[in-house]
Backbone as a printed PyTorch tensor [residue, N CA C, xyz], in Angstrom:
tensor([[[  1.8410, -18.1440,  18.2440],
         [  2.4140, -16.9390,  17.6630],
         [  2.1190, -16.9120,  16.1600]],

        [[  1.5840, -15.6520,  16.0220],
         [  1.1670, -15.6160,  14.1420],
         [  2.9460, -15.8360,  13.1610]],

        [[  2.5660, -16.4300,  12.1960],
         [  3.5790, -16.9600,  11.4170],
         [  2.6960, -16.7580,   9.9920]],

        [[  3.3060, -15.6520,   9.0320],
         [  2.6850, -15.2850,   7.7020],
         [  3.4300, -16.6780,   6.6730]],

        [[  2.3950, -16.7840,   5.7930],
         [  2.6500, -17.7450,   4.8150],
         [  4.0740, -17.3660,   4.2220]],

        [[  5.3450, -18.4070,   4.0290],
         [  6.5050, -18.1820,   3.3820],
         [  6.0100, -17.6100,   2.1810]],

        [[  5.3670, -18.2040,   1.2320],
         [  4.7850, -17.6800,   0.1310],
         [  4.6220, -16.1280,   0.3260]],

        [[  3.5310, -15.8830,   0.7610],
         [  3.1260, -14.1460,   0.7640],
         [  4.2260, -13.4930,   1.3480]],

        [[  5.2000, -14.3020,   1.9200],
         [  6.0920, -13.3900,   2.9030],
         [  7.1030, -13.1310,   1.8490]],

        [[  7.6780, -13.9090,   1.1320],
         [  8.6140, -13.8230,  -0.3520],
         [  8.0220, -12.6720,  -1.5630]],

        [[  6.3940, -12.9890,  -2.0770],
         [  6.0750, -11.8840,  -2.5970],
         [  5.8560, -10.6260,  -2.6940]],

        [[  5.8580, -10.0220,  -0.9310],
         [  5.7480,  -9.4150,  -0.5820],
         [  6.3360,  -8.5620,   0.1910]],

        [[  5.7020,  -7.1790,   0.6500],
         [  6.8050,  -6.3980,   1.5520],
         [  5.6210,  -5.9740,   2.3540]],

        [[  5.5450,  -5.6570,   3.6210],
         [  4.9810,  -5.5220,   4.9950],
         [  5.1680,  -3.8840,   4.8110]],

        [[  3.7040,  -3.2660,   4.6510],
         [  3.7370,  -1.8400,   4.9950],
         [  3.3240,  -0.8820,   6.4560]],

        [[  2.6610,  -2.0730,   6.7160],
         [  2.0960,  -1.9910,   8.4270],
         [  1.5790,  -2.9330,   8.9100]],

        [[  1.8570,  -3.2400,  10.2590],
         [  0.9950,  -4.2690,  11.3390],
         [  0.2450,  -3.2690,  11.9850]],

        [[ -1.0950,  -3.3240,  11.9600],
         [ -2.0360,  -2.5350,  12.5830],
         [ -2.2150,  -3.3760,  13.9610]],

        [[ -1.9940,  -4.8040,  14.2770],
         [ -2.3520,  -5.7180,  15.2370],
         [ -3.4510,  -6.5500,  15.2820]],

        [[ -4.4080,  -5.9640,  14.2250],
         [ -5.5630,  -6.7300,  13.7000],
         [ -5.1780,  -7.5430,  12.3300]],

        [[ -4.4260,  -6.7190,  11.5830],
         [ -3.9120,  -7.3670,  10.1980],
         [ -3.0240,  -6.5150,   9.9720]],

        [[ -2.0430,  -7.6140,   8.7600],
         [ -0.6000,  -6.6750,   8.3880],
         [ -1.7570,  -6.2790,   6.9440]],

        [[ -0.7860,  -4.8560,   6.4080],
         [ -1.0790,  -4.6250,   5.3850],
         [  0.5280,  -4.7750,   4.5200]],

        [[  0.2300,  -5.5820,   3.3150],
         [  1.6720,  -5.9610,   2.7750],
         [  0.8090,  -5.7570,   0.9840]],

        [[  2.1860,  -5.0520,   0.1500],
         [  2.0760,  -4.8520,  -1.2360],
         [  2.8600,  -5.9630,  -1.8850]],

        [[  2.4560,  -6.3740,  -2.9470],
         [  2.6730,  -7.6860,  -3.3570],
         [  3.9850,  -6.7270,  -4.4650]],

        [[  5.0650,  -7.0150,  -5.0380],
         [  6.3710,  -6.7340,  -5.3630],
         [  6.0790,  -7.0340,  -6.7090]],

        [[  4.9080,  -6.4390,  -7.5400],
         [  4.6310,  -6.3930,  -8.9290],
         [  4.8140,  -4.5200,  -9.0860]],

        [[  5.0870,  -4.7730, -10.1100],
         [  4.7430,  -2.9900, -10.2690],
         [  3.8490,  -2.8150, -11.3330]],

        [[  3.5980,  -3.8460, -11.9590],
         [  1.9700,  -3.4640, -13.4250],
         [  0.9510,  -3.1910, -12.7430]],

        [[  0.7110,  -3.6980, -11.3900],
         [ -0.6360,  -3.4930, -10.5060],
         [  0.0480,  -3.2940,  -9.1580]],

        [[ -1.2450,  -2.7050,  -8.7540],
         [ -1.0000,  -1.6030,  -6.9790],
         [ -1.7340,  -2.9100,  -6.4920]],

        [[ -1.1240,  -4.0700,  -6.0420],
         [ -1.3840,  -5.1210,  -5.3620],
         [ -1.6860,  -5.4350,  -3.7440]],

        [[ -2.2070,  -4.5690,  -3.1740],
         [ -2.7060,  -4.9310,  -1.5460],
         [ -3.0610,  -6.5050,  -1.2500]],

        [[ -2.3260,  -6.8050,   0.2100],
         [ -2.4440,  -7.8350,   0.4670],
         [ -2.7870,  -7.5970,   2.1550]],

        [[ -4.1170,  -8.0310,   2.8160],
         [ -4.1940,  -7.7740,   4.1800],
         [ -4.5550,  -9.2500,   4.9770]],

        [[ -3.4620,  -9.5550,   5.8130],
         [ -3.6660, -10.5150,   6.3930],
         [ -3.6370, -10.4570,   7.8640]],

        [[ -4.7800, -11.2790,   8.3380],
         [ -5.1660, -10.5000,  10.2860],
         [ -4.0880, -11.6350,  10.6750]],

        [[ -3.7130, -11.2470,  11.7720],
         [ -2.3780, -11.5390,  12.2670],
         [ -3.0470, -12.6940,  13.5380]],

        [[ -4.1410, -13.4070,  13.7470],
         [ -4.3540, -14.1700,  14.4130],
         [ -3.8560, -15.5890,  13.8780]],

        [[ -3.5440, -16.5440,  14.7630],
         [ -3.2300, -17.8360,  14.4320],
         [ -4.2960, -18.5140,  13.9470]],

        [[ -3.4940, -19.4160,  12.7590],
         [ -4.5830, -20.5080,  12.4510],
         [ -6.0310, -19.8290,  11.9260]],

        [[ -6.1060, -19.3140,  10.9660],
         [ -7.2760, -18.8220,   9.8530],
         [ -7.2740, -19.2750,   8.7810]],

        [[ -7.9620, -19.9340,   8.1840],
         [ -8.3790, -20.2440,   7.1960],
         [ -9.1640, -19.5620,   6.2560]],

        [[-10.4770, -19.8610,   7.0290],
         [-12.1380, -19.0990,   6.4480],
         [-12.0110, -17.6340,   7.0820]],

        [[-12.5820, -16.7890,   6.1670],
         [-13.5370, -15.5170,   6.5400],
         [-14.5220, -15.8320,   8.0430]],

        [[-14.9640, -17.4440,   7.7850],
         [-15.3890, -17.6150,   9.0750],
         [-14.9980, -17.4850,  10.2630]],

        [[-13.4540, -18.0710,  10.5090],
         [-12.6670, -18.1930,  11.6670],
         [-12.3780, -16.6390,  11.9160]],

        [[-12.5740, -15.7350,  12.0300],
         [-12.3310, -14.4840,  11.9710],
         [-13.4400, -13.5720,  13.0240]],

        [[-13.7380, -13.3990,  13.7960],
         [-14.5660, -13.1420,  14.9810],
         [-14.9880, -12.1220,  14.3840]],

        [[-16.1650, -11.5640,  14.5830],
         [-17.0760, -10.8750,  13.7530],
         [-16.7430,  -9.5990,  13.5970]],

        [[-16.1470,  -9.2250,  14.3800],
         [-15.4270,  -7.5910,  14.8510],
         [-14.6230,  -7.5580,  13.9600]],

        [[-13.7450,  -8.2650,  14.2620],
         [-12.1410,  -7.8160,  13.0060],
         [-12.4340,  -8.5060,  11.7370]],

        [[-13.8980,  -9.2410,  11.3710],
         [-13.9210,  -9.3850,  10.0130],
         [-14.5650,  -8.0360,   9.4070]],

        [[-15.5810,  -7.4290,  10.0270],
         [-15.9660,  -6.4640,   9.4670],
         [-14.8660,  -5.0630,   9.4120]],

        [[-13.6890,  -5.5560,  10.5880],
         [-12.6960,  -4.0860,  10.2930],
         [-11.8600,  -4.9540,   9.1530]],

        [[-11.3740,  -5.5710,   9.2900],
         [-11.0060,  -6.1140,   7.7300],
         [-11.5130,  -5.7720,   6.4730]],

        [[-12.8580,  -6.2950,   6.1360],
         [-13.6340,  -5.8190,   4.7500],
         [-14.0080,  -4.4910,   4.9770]],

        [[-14.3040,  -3.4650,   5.9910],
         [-14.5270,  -1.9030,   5.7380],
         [-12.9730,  -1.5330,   5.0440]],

        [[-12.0660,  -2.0560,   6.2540],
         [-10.7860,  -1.4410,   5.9940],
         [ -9.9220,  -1.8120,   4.1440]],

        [[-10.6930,  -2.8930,   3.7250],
         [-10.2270,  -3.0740,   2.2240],
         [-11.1480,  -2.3770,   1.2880]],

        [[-12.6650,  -1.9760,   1.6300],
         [-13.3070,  -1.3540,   0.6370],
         [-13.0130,   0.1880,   0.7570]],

        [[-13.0120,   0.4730,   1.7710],
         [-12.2660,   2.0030,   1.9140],
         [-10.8590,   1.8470,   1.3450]],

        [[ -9.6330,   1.5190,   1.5550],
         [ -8.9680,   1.7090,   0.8480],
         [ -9.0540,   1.9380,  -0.3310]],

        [[ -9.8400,   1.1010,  -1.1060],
         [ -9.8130,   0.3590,  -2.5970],
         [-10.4450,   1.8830,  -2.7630]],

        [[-11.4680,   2.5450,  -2.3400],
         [-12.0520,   3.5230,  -2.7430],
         [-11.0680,   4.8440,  -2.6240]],

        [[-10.4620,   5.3530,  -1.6060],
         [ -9.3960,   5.7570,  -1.1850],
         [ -8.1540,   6.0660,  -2.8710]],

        [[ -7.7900,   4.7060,  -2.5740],
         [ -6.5790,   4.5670,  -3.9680],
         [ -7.2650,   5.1000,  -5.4940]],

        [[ -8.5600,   4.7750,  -5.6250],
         [ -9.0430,   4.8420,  -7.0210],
         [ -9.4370,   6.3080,  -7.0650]],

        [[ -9.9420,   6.5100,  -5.7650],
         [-10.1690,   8.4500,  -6.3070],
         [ -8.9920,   9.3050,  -6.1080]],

        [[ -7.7510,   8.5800,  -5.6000],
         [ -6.6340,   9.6130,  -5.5080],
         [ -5.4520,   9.0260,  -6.5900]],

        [[ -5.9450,   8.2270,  -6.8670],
         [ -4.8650,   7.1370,  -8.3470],
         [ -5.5510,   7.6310,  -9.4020]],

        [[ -6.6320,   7.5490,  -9.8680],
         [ -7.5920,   7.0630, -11.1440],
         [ -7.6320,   5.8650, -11.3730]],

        [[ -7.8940,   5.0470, -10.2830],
         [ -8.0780,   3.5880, -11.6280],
         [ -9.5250,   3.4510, -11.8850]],

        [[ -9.5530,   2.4570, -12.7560],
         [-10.7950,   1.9240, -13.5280],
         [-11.8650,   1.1180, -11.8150]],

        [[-10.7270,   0.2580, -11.4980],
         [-11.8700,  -0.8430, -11.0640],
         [-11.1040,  -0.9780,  -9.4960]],

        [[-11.8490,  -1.7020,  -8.5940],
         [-11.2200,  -1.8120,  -7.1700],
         [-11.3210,  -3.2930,  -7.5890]],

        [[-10.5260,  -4.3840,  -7.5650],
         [-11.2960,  -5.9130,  -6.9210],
         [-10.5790,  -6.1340,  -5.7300]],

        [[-11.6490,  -6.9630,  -5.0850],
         [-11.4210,  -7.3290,  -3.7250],
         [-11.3600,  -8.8950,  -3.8520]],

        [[-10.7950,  -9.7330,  -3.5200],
         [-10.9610, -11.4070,  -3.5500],
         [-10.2870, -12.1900,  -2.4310]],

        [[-10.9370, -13.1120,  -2.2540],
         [-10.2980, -14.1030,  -1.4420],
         [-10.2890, -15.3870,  -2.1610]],

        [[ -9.0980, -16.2870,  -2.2830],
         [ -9.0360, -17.2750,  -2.7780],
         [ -8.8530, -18.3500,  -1.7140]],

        [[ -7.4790, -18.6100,  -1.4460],
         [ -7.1830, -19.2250,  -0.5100],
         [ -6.5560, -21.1230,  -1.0020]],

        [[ -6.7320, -20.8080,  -2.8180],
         [ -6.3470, -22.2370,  -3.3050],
         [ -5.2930, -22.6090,  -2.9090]],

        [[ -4.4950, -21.6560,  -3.0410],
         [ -2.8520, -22.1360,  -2.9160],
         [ -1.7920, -21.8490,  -1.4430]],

        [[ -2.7920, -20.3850,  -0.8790],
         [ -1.9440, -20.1790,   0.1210],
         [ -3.1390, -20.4670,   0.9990]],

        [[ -3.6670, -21.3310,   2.0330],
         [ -4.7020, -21.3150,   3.0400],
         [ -4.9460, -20.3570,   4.0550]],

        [[ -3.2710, -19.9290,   4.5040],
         [ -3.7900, -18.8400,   5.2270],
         [ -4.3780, -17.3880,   4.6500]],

        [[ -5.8950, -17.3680,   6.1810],
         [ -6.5100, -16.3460,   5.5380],
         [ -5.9080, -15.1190,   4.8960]],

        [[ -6.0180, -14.2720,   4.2780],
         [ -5.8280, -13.3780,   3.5590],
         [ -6.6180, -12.5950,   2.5060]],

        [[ -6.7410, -11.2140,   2.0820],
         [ -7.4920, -10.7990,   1.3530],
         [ -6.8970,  -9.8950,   0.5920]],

        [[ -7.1740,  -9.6920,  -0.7230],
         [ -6.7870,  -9.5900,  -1.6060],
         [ -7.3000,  -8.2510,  -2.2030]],

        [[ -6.5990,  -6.7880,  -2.6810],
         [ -7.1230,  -5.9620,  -3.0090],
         [ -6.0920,  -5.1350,  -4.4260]],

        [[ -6.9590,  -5.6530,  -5.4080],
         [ -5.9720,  -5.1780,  -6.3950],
         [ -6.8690,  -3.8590,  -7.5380]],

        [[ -5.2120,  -2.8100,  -7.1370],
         [ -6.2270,  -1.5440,  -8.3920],
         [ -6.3330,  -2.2160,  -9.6870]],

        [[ -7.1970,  -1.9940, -10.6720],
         [ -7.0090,  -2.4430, -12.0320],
         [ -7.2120,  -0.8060, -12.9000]],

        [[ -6.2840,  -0.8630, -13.8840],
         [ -6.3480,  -0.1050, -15.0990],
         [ -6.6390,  -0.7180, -16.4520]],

        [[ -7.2770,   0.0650, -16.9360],
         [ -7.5510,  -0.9310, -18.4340],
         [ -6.3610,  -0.9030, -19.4930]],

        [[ -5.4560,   0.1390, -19.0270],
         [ -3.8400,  -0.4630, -19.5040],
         [ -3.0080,  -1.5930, -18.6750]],

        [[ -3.5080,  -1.8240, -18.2220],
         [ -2.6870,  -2.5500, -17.4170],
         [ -2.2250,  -4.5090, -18.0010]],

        [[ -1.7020,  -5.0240, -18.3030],
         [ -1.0350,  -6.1270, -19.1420],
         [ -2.2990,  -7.0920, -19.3820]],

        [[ -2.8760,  -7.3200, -17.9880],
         [ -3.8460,  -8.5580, -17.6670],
         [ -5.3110,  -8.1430, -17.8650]],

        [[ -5.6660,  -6.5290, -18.0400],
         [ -6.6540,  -6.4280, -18.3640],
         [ -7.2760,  -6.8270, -19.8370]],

        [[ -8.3790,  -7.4910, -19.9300],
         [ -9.4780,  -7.4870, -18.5210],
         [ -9.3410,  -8.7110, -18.0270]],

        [[ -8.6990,  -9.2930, -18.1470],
         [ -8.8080, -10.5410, -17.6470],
         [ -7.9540, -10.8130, -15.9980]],

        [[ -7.8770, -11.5190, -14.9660],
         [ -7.6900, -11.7830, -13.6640],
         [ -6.0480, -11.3530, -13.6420]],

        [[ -5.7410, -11.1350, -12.5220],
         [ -4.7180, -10.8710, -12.2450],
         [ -3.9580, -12.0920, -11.9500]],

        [[ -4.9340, -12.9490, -11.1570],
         [ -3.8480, -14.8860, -10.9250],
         [ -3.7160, -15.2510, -11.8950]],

        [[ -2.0300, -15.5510, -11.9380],
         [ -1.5380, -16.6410, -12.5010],
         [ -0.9170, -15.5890, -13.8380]],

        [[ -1.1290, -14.6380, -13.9200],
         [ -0.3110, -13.5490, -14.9200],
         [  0.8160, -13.2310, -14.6830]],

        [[  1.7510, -13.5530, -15.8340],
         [  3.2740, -13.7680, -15.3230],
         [  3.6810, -11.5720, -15.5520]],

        [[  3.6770, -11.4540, -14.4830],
         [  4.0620, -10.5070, -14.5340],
         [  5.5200, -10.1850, -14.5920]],

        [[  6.2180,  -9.1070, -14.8070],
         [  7.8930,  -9.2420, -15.4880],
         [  8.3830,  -8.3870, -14.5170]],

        [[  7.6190,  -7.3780, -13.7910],
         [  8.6040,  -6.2420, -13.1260],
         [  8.2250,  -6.2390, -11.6810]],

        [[  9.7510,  -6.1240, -11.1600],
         [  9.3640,  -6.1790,  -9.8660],
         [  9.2260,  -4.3150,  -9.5690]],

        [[  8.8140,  -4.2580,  -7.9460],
         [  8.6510,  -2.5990,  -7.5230],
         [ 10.2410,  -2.0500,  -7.8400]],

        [[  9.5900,  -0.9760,  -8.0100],
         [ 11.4030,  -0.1790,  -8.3590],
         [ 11.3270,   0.5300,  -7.2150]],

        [[ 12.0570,   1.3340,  -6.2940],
         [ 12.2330,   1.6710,  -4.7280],
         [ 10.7050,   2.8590,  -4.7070]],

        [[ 11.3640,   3.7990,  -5.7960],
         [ 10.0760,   4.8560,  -6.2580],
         [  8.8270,   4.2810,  -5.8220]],

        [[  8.6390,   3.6270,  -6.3100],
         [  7.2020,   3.3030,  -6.6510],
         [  6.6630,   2.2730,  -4.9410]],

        [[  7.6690,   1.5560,  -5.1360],
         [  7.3000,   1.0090,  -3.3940],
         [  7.0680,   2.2030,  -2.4520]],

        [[  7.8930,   3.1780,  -2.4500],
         [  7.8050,   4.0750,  -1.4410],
         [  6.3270,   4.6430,  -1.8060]],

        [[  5.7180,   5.5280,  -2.8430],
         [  4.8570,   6.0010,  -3.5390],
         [  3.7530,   5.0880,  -2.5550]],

        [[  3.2650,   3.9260,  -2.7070],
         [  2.4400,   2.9510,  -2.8880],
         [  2.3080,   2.7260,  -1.2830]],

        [[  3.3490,   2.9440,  -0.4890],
         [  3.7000,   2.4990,   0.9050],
         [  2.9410,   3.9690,   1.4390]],

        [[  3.4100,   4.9440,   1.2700],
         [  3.2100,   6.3090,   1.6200],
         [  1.6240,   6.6800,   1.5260]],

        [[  0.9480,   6.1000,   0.4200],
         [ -0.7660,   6.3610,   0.4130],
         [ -1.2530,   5.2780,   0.9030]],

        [[ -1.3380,   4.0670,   0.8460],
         [ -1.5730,   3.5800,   2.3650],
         [ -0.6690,   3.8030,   3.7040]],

        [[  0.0160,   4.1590,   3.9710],
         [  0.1210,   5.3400,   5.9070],
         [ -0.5460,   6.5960,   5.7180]],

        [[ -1.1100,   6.8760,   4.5760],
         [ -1.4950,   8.2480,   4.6130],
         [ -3.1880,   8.2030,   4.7090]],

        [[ -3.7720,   6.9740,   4.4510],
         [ -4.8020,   6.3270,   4.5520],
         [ -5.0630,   6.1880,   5.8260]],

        [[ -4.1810,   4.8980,   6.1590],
         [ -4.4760,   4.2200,   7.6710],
         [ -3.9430,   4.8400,   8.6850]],

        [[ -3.8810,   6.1200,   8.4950],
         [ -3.1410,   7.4490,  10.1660],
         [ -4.1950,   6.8140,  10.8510]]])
């Protein structure tokens, strides 16, 4: 049975289980923080990920990212996978603005100060379901 990292599960809030991957917003409000993790057991690598639902995975994060930036304005889409700290797979899709605290520099490890205010969760929740109909 899939079991999400305590970690991502604390930072985060769950906007949909599609059944291939949850889509969850990370509980910053300086950045529109997407977090998509495929709901199969035991992933690590991009590898372990059967070829089908890796490619609906990475379409489904570069469309978004494109999605948010022409109906947001932001500057930049990044997409990343790390995997230093939390192993389970997961991918990473964050808007960047060039106001934004951490620009230009990475979003890890930037102590960010504010959590989502309800507004803005809802806002953020509402254009991705309005995306992924």
């Amino acid at each position: 049975m899939f079991k999400l990292d305590n970690r991502i599960e604390k930072d985060s809030f769950l906007v949909k289980d599609n059944n291939v991957f949850q889509i969850r917003i990370m509980n910053i409000r300086e950045v529109f923080w997407v977090i998509l993790i495929p709901t199969k057991i035991n992933l690590i690598e991009l590898s372990d990920l059967d070829i089908e639902k890796r490619n609906i995975l990475i379409n489904f994060a570069v469309e978004l990212g494109d999605f948010l930036k022409s109906n947001e304005e932001y500057d930049k889409v990044n997409i990343a996978m790390l995997g230093n700290v939390v192993s389970q797979l997961h991918l990473h899709l964050v808007m960047r603005n060039k106001h934004d605290p951490a620009w230009p520099g990475p979003v890890w490890g930037f102590n960010f100060k504010n959590k989502l205010d309800e507004k803005s969760k809802s806002n953020r929740s509402k254009l991705i379901l309005q995306f992924s109909k």
